[in-house]
C-alpha positions as CSV (number, residue, x, y, z in Angstrom):
1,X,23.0,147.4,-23.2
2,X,25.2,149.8,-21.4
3,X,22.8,150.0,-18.6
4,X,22.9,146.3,-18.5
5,X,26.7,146.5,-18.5
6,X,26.9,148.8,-15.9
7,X,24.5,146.7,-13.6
8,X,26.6,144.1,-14.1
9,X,29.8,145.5,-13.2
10,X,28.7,147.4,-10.1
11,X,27.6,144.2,-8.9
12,X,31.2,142.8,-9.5
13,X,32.6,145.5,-7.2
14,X,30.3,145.1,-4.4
15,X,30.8,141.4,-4.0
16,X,34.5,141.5,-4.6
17,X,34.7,144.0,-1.7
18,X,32.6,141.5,0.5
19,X,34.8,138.8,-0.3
20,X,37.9,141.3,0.6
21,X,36.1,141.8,4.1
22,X,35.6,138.7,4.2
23,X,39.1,137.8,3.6
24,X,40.5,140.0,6.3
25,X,38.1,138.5,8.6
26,X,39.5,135.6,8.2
27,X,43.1,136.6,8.7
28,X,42.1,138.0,11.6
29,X,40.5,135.1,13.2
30,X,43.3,132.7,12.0
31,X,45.3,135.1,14.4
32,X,43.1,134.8,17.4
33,X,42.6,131.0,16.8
34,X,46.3,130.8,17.3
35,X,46.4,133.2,20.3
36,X,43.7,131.1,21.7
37,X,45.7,127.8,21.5
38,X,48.2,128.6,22.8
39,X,46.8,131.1,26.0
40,X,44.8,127.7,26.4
41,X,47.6,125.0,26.5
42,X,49.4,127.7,28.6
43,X,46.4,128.1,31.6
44,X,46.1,124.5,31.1
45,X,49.8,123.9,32.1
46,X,49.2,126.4,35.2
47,X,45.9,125.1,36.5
48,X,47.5,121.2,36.1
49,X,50.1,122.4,39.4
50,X,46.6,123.9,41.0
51,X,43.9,121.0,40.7
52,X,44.2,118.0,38.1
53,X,40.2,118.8,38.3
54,X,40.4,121.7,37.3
55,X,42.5,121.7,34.6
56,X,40.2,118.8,33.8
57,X,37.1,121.3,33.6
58,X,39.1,124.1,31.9
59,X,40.5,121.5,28.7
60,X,36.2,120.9,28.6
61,X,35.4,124.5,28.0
62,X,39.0,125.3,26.1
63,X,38.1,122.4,23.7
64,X,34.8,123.2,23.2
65,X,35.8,126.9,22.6
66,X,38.3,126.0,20.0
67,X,35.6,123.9,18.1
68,X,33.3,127.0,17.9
69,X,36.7,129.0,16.5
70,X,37.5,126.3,14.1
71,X,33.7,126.0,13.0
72,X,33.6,129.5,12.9
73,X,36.6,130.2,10.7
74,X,35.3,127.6,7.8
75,X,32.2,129.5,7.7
76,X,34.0,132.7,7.0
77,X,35.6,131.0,4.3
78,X,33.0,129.5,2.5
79,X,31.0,132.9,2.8
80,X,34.2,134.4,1.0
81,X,34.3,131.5,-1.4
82,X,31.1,132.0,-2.1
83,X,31.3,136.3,-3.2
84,X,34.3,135.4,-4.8
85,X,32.3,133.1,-7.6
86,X,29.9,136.0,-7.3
87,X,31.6,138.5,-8.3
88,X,33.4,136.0,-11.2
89,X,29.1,135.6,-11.9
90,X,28.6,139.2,-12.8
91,X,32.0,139.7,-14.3
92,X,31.2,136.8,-17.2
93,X,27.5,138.2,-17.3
94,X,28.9,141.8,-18.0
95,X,31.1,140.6,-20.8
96,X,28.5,138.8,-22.1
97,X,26.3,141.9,-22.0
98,X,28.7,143.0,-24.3
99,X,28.6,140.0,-26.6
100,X,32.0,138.4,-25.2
101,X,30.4,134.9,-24.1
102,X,33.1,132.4,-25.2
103,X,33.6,131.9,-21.2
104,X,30.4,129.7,-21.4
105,X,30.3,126.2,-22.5
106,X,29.8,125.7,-26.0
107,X,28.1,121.9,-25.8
108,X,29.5,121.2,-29.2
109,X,29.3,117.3,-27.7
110,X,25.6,117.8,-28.8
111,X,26.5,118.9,-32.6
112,X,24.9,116.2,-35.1
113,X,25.1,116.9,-38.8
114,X,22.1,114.4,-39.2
115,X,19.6,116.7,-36.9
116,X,16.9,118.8,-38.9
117,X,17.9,121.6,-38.3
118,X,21.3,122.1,-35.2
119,X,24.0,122.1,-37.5
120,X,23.0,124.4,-39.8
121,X,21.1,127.4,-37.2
122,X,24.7,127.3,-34.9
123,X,22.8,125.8,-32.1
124,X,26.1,124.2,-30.8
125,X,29.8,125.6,-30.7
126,X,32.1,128.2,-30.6
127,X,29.7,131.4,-30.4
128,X,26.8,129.2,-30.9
129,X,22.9,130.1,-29.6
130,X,23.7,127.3,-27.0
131,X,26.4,129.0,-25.5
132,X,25.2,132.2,-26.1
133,X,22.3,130.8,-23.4
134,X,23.8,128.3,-21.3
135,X,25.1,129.2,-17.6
136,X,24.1,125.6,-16.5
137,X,27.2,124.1,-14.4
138,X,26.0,120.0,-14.2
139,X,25.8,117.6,-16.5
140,X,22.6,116.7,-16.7
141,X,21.3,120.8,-16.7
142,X,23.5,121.2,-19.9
143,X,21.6,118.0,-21.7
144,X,18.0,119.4,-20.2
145,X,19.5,122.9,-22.1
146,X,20.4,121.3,-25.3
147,X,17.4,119.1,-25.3
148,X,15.0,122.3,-25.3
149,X,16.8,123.2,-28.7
150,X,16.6,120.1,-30.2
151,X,12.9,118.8,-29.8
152,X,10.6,121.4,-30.1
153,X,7.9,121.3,-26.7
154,X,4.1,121.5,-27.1
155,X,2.3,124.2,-26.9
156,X,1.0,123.5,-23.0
157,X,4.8,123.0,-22.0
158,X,5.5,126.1,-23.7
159,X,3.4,128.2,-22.0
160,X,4.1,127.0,-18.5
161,X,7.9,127.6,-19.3
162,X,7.3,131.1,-20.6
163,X,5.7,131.5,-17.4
164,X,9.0,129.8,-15.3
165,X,11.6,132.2,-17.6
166,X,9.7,135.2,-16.2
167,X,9.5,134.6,-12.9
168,X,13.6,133.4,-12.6
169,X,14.5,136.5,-14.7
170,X,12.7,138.8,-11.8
171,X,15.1,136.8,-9.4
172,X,18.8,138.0,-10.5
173,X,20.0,137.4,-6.8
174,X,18.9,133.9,-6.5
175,X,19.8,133.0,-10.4
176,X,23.4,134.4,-9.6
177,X,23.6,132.1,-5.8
178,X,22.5,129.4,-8.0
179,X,25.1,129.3,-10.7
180,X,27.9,130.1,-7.8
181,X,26.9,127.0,-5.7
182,X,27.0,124.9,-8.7
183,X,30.4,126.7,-9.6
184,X,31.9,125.9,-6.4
185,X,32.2,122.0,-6.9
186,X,31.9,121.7,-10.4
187,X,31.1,118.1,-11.7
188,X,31.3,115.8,-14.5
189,X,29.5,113.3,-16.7
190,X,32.0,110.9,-15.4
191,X,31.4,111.3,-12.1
192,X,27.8,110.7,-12.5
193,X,28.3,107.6,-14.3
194,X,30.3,106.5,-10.8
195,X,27.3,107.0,-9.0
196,X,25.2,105.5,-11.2
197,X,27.6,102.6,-11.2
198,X,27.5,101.6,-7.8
199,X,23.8,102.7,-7.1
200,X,22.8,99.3,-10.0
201,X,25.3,97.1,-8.0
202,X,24.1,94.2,-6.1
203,X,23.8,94.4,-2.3
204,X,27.2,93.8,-0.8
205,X,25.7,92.2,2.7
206,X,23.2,89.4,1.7
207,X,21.4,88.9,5.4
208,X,21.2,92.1,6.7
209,X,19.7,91.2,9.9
210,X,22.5,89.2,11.2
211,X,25.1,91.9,9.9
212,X,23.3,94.2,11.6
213,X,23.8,92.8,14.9
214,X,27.2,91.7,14.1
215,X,28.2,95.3,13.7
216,X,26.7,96.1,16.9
217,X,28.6,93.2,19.1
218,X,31.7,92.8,17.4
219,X,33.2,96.0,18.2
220,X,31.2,95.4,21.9
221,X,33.7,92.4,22.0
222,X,36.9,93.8,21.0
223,X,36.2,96.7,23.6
224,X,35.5,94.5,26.3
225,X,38.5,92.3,25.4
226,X,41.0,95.3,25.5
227,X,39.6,96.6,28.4
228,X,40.2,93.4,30.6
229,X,43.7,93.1,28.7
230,X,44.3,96.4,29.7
231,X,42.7,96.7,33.5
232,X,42.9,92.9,35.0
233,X,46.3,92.2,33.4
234,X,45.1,88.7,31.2
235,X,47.3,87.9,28.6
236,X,47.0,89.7,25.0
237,X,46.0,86.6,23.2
238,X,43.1,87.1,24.7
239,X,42.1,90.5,22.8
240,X,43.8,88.9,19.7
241,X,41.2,86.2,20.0
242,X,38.4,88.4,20.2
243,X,39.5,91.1,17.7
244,X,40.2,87.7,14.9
245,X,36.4,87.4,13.7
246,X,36.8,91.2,12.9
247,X,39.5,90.8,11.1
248,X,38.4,88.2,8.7
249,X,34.9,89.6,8.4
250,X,36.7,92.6,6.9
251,X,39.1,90.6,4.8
252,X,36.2,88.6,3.7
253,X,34.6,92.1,2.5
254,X,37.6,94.1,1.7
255,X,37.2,93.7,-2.5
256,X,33.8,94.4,-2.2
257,X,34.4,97.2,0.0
258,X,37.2,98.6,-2.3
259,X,35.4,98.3,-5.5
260,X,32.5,100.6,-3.4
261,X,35.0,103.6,-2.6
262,X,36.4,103.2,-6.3
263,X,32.8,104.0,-7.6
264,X,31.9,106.7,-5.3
265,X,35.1,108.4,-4.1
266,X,35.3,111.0,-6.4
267,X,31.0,111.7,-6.3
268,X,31.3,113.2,-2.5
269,X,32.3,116.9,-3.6
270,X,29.6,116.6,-6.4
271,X,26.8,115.5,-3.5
272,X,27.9,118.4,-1.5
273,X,27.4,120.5,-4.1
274,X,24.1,119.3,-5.9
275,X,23.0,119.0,-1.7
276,X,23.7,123.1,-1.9
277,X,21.8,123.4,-5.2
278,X,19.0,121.6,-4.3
279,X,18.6,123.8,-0.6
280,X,18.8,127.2,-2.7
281,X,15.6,125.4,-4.4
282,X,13.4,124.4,-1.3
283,X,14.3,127.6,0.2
284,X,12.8,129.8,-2.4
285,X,9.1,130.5,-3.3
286,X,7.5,130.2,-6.1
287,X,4.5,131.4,-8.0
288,X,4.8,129.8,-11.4
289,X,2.9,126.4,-11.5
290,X,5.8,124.8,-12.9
291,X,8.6,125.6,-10.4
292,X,5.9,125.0,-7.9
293,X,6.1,121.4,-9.5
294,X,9.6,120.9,-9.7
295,X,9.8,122.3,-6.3
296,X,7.3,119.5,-5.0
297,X,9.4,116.8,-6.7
298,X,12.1,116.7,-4.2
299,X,10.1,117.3,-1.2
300,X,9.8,114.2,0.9
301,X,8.4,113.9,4.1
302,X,11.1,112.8,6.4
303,X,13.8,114.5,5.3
304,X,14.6,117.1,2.7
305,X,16.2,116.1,-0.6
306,X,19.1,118.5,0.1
307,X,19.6,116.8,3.0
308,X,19.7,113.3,2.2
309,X,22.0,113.8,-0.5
310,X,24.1,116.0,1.7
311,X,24.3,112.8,3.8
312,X,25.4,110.6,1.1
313,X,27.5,112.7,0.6
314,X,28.6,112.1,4.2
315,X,28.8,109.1,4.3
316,X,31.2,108.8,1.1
317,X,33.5,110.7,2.7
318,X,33.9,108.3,6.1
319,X,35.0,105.4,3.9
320,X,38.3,107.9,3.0
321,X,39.1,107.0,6.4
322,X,40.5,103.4,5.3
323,X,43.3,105.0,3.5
324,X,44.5,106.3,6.9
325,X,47.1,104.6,8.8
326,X,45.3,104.3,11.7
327,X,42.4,102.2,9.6
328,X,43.3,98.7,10.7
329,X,43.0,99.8,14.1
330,X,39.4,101.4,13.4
331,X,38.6,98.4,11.3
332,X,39.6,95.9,13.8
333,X,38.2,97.5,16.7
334,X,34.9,98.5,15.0
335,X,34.9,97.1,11.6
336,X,34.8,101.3,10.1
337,X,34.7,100.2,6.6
338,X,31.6,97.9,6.9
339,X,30.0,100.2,9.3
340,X,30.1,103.0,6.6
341,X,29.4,100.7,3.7
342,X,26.3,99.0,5.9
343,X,25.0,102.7,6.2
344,X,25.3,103.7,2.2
345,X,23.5,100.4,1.6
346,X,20.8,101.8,3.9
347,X,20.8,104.9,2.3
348,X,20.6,103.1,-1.5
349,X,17.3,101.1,-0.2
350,X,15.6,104.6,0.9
351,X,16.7,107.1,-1.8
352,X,17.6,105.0,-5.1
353,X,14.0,104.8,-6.6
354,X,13.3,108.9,-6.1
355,X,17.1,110.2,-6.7
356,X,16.7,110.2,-10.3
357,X,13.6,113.1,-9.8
358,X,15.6,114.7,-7.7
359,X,18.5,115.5,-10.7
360,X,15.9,115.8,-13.5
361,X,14.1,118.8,-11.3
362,X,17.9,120.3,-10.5
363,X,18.0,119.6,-14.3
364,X,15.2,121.6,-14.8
365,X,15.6,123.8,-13.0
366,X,19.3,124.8,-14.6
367,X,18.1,124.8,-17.9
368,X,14.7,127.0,-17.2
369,X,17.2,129.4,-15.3
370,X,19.6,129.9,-17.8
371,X,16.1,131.0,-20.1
372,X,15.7,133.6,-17.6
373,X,19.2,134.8,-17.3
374,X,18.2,135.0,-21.1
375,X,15.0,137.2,-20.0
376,X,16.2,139.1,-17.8
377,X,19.4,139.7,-20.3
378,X,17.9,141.3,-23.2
379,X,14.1,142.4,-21.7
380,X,12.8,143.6,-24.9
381,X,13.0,140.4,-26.5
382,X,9.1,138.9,-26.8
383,X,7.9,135.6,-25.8
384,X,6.0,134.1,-28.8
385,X,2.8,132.7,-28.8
386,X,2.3,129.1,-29.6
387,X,-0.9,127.9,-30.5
388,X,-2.4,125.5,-32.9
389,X,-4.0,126.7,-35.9
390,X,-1.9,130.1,-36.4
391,X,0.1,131.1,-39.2
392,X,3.6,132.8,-38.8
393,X,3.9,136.1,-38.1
394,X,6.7,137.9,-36.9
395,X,7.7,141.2,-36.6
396,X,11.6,142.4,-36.3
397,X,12.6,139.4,-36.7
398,X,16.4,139.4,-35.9
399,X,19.7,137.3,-35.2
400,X,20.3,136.6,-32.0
401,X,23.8,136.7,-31.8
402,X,24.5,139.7,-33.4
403,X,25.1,142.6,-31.4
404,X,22.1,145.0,-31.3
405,X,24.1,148.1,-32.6
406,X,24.7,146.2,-35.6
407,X,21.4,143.4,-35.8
408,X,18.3,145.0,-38.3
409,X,14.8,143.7,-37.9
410,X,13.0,142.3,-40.3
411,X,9.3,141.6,-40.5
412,X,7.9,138.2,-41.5
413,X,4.7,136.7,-42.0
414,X,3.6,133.6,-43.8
415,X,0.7,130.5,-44.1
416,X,2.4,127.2,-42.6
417,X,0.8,125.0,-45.1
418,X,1.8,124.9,-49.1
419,X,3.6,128.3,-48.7
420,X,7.0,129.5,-50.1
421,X,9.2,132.8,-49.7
422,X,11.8,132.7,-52.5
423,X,14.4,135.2,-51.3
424,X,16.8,136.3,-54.0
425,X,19.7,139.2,-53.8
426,X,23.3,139.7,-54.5
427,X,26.3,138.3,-52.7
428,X,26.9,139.2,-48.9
429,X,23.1,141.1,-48.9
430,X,22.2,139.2,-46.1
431,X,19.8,136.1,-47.0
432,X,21.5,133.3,-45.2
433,X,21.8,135.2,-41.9
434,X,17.7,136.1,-42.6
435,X,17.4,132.6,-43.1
436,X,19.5,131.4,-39.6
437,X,16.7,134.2,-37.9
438,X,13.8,132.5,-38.7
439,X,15.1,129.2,-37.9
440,X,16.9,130.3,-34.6
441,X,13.9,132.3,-33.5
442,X,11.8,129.2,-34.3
443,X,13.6,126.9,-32.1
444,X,14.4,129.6,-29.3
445,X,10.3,130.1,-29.3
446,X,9.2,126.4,-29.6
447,X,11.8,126.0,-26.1
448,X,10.1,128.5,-23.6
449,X,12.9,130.9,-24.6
450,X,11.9,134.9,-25.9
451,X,12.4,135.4,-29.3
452,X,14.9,138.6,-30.5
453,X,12.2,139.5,-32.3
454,X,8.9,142.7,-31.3
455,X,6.8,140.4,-31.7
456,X,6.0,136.7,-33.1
457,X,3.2,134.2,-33.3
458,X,3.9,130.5,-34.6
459,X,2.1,127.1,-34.5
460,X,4.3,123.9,-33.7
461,X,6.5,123.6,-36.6
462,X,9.1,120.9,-37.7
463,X,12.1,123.3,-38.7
464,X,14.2,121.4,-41.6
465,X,17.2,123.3,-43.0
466,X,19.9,122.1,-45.4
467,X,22.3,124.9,-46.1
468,X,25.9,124.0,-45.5
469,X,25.2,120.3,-46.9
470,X,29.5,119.1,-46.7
471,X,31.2,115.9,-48.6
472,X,31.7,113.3,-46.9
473,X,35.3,111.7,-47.5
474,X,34.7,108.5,-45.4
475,X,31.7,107.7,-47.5
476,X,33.5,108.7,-50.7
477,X,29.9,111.3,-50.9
478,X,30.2,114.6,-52.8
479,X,29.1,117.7,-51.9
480,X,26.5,117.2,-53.9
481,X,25.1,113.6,-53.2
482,X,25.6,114.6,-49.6
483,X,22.9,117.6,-50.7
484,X,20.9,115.0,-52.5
485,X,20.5,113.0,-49.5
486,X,19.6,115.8,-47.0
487,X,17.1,116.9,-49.6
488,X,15.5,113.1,-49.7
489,X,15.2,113.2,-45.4
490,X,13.1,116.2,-46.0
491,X,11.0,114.9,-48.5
492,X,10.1,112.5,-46.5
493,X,9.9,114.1,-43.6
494,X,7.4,116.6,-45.7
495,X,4.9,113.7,-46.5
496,X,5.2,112.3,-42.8
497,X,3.5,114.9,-41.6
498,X,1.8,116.5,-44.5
499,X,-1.6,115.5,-42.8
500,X,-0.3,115.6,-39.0
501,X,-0.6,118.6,-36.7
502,X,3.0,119.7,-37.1
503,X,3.9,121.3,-40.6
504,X,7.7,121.2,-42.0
505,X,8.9,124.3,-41.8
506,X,11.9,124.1,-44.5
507,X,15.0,126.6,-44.5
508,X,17.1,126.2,-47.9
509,X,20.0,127.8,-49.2
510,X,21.5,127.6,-53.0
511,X,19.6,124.2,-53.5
512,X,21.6,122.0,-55.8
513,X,24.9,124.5,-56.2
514,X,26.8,121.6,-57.0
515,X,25.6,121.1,-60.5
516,X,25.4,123.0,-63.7
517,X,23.1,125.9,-63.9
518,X,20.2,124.5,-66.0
519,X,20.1,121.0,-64.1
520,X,20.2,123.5,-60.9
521,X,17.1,125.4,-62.0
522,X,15.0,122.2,-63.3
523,X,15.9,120.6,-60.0
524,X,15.5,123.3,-57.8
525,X,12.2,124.3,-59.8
526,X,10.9,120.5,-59.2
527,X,11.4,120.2,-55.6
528,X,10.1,123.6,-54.6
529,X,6.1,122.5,-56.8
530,X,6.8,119.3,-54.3
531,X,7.2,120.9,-51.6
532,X,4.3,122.9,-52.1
533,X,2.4,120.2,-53.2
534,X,3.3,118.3,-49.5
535,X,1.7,120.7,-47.6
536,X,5.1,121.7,-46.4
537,X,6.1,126.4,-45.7
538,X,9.4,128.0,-45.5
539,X,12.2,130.0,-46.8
540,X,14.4,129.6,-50.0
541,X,17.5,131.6,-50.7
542,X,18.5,131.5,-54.0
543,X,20.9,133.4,-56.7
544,X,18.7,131.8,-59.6
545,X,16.3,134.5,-60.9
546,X,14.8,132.3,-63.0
547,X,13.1,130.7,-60.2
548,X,11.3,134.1,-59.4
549,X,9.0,133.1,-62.0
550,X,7.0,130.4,-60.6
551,X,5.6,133.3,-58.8
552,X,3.1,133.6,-61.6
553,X,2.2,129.9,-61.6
554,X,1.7,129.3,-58.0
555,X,-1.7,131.1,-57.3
556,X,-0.3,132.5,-54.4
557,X,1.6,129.7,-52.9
558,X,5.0,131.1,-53.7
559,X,6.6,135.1,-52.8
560,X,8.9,136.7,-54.3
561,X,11.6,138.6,-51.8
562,X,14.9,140.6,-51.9
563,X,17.3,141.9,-50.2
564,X,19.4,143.9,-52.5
565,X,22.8,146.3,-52.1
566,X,23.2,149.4,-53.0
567,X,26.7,151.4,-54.6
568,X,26.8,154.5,-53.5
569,X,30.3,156.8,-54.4
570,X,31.9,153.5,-55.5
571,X,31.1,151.9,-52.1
572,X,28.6,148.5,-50.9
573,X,25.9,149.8,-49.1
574,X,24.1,146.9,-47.4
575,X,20.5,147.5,-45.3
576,X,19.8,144.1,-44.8
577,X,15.7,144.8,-45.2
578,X,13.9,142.3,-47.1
579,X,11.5,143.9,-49.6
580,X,8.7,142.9,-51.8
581,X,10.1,141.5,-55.4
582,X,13.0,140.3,-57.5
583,X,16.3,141.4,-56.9
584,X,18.0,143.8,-59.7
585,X,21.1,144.7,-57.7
586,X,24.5,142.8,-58.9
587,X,27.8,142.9,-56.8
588,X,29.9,140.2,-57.5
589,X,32.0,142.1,-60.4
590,X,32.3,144.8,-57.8
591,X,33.3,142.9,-55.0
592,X,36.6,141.0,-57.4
593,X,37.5,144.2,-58.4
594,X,38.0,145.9,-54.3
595,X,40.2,142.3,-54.3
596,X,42.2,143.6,-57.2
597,X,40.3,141.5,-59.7
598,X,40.6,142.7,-63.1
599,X,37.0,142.9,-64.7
């Protein structure tokens, strides 16, 4: 992990000295552009007493000249722009190496306490698996990211992503240009829904043929008009005549025109940006089938899909002209609004029916990325297989999200169908967080994602968990009712699919640890022969021993598994390995007594 670190942080340096090059670069040519300017209005002033036609020729090349410097200068500071969000890249990804990833979004908007399985394996939230993952920076790539945790893929998808995670975690370079074009105009949900807004709106010109022309002779008109006004000396109501059909075809258009800009104003920086995003795609080749895929999605044979939505993007922007002073003047001498407008109606009728494609495959393409920033991240970690027909088996199986100085492996392997482990073991030993490995590990696998974890194999498994069931105030629902309930959802869940191809997979902690101790144990005792009886596998962590003898009745369906803690010189000693058996070890007297508890 220090390696990794240190990776990261040379990386950091070297672009933050490009963008300091960069910078001074800059400087320099802001300098020259001003000494230019001003050596040019100067020679200009002097050749005007020499020849008017040569100072003619010379403001030519001067302007032209100046372009180039002015063209020139915004490059220079979009490539330092650009290394600066580079170096910002690898100085998030080096904390991160070192566990420090609260930078990252969290998407607790996707946290639902009625989900099988999110709210209890800290898929979503502060330090959550999500953002532990996530360097998406749209919309839509964050709901692609939070839809691979949520519905588990088949085994065919699986396998083609596997194949997409390794391939973008060879590409550090490209992964880190990726996230920094998408940093550099970030957008929102809200935006999006702008677009979206205006591209379902009705056609604002309803016979585009005659608009058509009338855009072309209008302004022809007006021209001509001023010109004779301005030449032959004819009176000005003559150019007030001609420029009066302008001004009430835009007056007759102006709400329709206004309500337009209101819905795509704010989307121009976001179409520049998913424009960049989409170029960094097409430019780059691929080998796995799937990016090959995505990749052909967006290509289109006139124009590239960068490009056209670069040019939306364009053409947004021109309407911002109408809020200049100098608009009427454009609008009444060549109607600028409805030009503009008439073009992004054009642009609707090409591109609306394959835009969507386009931002599922940038989607896509976000979320697979951020899999192999994952890859590339912790390289040891294995990618599962996912096949029909296998049973579990995993081997040092670990959490995630702990740190790997302080994260122990554990080994795991199980039938799918009508099996049980029943951990037991005293307080703090460890058999929730076991609990969260399996499930995490599970979901990461059944993604595309690598597993923390040697080695694992796995067929397609409905992951159910209920361990931090909570009351439920508006519905005047205990703690334990609200258990009740989440244990009915995976009964039923259980005899859904007790025949189909995907098992329940359960995850339960302290069932019933709302009510007394012998109701606990009948009830607890009852729903696990049930369970077993659906056809349903998983993990139960419990601190009734009594439990650990159905062992005997079960004919192999049920394990018995601890994880105890040791005392050692008056001290906790916790290994966190999960052994064969029923826990013996007790700690809770021990643990009241360090909080000055008298026992």
């Amino acid at each position: 992990m220090n390696d990794l670190i240190r990776f990261y942080q040379e990386r950091h340096q070297q672009h933050t000295a490009k963008a300091r090059t960069l910078g001074a670069a800059y400087n320099r040519l802001a300098v020259g552009r001003l000494a230019a300017f001003l050596a040019g209005v100067f020679l200009g002033v002097f050749l005007w007493s020499w020849s008017p036609v040569l100072t003619g020729l010379w403001g030519v090349v001067f302007l032209a000249g100046f372009f180039y410097l002015v063209r020139r200068h915004n490059q220079i500071a979009e490539r330092r722009a650009h290394q600066t969000l580079l170096a910002q890249v690898n100085q998030e990804e080096a904390a991160a190496a070192g566990y420090q990833f609260q930078v990252f979004e969290d998407g607790a908007e996707f946290r639902d306490l009625l989900h099988p399985y999110s709210g209890d394996l800290d898929l979503f939230g502060p330090y959550s698996v999500f953002q532990f993952i996530n360097r998406t920076t749209t919309p839509q790539g964050k709901e692609t990211l939070a839809a691979y945790l949520l519905h588990p893929a088949t085994p065919p998808v699986i396998a083609a992503r596997q194949e997409a995670v390794r391939e973008l975690g060879r590409l550090p370079d490209w992964r880190h240009a990726f996230r920094a074009l998408g940093m550099a105009n970030p957008s929102s949900l809200r935006h999006q829904e702008q677009l979206q807004l205006w591209l379902e709106q009705a056609p604002v010109f309803r016979f585009r043929k005659a608009m058509f022309w009338t855009l072309i002779l209008l302004p022809v008109l007006a021209a001509t008009a001023f010109a004779v006004t301005l030449f032959r000396g004819e009176s000005w109501w003559v150019s007030a005549t001609c420029l009066l059909p302008a001004a009430l075809l835009t007056g007759r258009y102006a709400k329709r025109v206004q309500g337009i800009h209101e819905a795509t104003a704010r989307t121009g920086a976001m179409l520049q940006a998913y424009a960049a995003l989409l170029r960094h795609i097409e430019t780059q080749r691929f080998e796995a089938p799937l990016l090959q895929t995505l990749q052909t999605a967006i290509h289109t044979p006139r124009i590239s899909a960068s490009r056209a939505l670069k040019q939306l993007g364009y053409l947004i922007h021109q309407l911002d002209v109408r809020y200049n002073p100098f608009a009427i003047l454009l609008n009444l001498f060549g109607l600028w609004d409805l030009q503009w407008v008439y073009r992004l109606e054009n642009w609707k009728t090409e591109w609306k029916p394959v835009l969507a494609g386009w931002f599922h495959t940038l989607a896509q393409f976000e979320a697979l990325s951020s899999l192999g920033n994952l890859h590339f991240n912790h390289p040891g970690w294995a990618f599962p297989l996912v096949e029909t027909g296998l049973d579990f088996q995993s081997k040092g199986l670990a959490h995630p999200l702990i740190p790997p100085g302080r994260r122990v492996g554990n080994d795991l392997g199980m039938p799918v169908r009508a099996h049980l482990k029943l951990i037991t073991g005293s307080n703090m030993a460890g058999k929730s967080t076991f609990l969260r490995s399996a499930g995490v590990n599970i979901v990461l696998a059944q993604s595309g994602a690598p597993v923390c974890a040697q080695a694992m194999e796995l067929p397609p498994l409905q992951v159910f968990t209920s361990m931090r069931t909570q009351d439920a105030l508006s519905e005047n629902a205990s703690s334990f009712y609200a258990e009740l309930r989440r244990l009915k959802t995976l009964i039923e869940t259980a005899q859904a699919s007790q025949d189909g191809p995907m098992p329940v997979f359960f995850l339960l902690d302290e069932i019933l640890k709302g009510t007394n101790s012998r109701d606990r144990h009948q009830g607890a005792a009852a729903l696990i022969r049930q369970l077993i009886r659906l056809q349903s596998a998983g993990l139960i962590a419990t601190h009734d021993l009594e439990l650990a003898s159905l062992e005997a009745e079960s004919q192999g369906h049920i394990e018995n598994r601890y994880i105890d803690v040791q005392l050692q010189d008056g001290r906790l000693v916790f290994d966190y390995q999960l052994k064969k058996g029923v826990s013996q070890s007790f700690n809770a007297t021990q643990l009241m007594a360090e909080m000055g508890i008298e026992v």
